[in-house]
N, C-alpha and C positions, 0 to 999 in steps of 0.2 A: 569520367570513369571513377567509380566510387573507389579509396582504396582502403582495403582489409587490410587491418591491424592481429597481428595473433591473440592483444589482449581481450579482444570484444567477447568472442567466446567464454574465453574464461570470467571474463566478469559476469556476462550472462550464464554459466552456470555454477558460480558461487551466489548470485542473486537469487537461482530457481531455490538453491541446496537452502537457504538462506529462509524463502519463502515457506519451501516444504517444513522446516524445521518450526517455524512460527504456527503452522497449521498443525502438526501435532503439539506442540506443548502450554498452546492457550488457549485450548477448549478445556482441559480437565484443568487449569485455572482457575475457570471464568465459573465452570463447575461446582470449584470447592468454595471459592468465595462466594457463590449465591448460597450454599447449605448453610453456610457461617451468616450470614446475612437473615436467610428465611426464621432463622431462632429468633431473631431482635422481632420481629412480627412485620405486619402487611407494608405499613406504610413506609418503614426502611426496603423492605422488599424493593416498592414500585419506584422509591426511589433510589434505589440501584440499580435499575431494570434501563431508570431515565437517566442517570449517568454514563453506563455503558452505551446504551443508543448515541447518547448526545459526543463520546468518544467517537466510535464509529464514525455516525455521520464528519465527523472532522477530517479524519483520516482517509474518508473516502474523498471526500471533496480536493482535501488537498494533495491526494492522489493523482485524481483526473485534472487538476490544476497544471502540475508537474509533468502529465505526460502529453497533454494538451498543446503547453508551452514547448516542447523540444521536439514535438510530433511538426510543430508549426514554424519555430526557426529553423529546421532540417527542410522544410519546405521552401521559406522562402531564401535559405543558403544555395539551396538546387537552381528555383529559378534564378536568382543573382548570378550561378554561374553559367548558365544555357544562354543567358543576354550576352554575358564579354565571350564566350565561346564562338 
């Protein structure tokens, strides 16, 4: 039987509050540094355009890396203990 801790909650919703905050304050960023950017001309453009992707993609990876990893030792923690049980 799994047991609930009171902190879980609250860590998952400081992590949402956490998330939601990220999602408003770095798009008008991401925004203001592309208008700053679009002045220097095309080819700084595309390559800012290929830096932020190439951020991205990192963060996503090592995103789903991370939840991958604990999504899969919380599994094989469950069968370890359904064997000595």
């Amino acid at each position: 039987m799994p047991r609930l801790r009171p902190t879980n909650g609250v860590f998952l919703i400081v992590a949402l509050a956490a998330f939601g905050f990220l999602l408003v304050y770095i798009p008008p960023k991401i925004l203001e540094q592309y208008d700053r950017v679009k002045e220097l001309g095309p080819p700084w453009t595309w390559f800012y355009f290929a830096l932020v992707g190439t951020g991205s993609a990192v963060l996503l990876v090592l995103s789903v890396s991370i939840v991958w990893r604990l999504w899969r030792a919380t599994r094989l923690k469950d069968e370890r203990r359904n064997r000595l049980a």
